[in-house]
C-alpha positions in Angstrom: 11.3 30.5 -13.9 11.7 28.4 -10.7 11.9 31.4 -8.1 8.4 30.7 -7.0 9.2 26.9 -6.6 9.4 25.6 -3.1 10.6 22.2 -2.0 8.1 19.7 -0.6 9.1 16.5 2.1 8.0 13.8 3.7 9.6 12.7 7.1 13.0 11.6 7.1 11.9 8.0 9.1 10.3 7.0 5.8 12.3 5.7 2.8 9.5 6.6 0.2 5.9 8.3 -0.7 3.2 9.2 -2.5 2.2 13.3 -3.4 -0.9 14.0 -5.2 -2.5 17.3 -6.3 -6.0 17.7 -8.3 -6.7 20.5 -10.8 -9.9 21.8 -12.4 -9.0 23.9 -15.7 -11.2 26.5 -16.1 -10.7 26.8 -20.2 -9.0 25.0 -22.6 -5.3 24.7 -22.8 -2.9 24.3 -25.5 0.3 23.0 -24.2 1.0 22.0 -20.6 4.8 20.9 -19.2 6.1 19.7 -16.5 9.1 20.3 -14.5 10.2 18.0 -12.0 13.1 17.4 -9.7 14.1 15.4 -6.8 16.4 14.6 -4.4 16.0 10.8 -4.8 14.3 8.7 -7.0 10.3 9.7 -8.5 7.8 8.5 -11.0 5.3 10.9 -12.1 1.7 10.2 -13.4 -0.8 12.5 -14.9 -4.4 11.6 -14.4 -3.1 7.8 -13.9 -0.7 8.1 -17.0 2.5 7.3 -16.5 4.9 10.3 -17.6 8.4 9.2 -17.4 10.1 5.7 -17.8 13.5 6.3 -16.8 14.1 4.5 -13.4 16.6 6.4 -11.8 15.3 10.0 -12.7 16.6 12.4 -11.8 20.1 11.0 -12.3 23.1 11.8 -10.3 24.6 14.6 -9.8 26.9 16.4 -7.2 24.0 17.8 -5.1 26.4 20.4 -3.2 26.7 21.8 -6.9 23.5 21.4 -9.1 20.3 19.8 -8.7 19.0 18.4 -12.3 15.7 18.6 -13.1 13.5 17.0 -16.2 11.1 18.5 -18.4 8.0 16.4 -19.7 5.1 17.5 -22.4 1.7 16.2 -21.0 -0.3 18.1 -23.1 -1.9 14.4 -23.8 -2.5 13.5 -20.9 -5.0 16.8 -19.8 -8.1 16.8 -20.2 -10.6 19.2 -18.3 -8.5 18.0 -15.1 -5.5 17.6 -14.2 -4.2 14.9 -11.4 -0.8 14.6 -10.5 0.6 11.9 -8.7 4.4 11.4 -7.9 5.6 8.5 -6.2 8.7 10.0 -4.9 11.8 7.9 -3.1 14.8 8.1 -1.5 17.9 7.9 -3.9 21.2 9.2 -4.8 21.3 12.5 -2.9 18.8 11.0 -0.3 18.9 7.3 0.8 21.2 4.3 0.9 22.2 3.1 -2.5 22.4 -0.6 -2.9 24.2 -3.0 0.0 27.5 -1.0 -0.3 26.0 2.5 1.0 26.3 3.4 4.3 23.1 5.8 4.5 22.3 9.4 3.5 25.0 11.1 1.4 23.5 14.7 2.2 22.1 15.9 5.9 18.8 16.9 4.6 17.6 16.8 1.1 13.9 17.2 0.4 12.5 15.5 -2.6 10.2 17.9 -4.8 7.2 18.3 -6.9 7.7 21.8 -9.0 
């Protein structure tokens, strides 16, 4: 399912940012999901709706291994158009974590909107 998928950045010199892509449906839909995944920390929003609540998403995980990815229903938050909005930060595979962390655990990690 993710073969098409392609990773998206943001410069390495900034610690976090915003991605936002606008849809126009052209018929009626029945159910619409999300998949999401990043390298450090994101909130996603549909049409200004908060999707997940988890603060830490995507969790951790040995990113030389496996990245983890989530899967969100927003069929209720569609209507005839679709805005997505992820805030999307540096984390556990891509930023300094707390005081103790001495900076990027991976060379180069980009952080993703599927």
């Amino acid at each position: 399912m993710f073969e098409t998928a392609r990773w998206i950045t943001y410069p390495s010199e900034i610690s976090c940012c915003t991605f936002k892509k606008d849809f126009e449906l052209e018929k009626p839909i029945k159910k619409v999901t999300a998949y999401i995944t990043s390298m450090g920390w994101y909130l996603l929003s549909i049409n200004g709706n908060l999707v997940n609540t988890d603060v830490f998403a995507p969790g951790y995980t040995s990113y030389t291994h496996r990245v983890q990815y989530q899967e969100y229903d927003i069929t209720k938050f569609v209507d005839n158009s679709l805005m997505v909005s992820v805030k999307a930060a540096d984390g556990w595979g891509g930023g300094k974590l707390f005081a103790l962390s001495r900076g990027k655990y991976y060379n180069y990690f980009p952080y993703s909107l599927i």
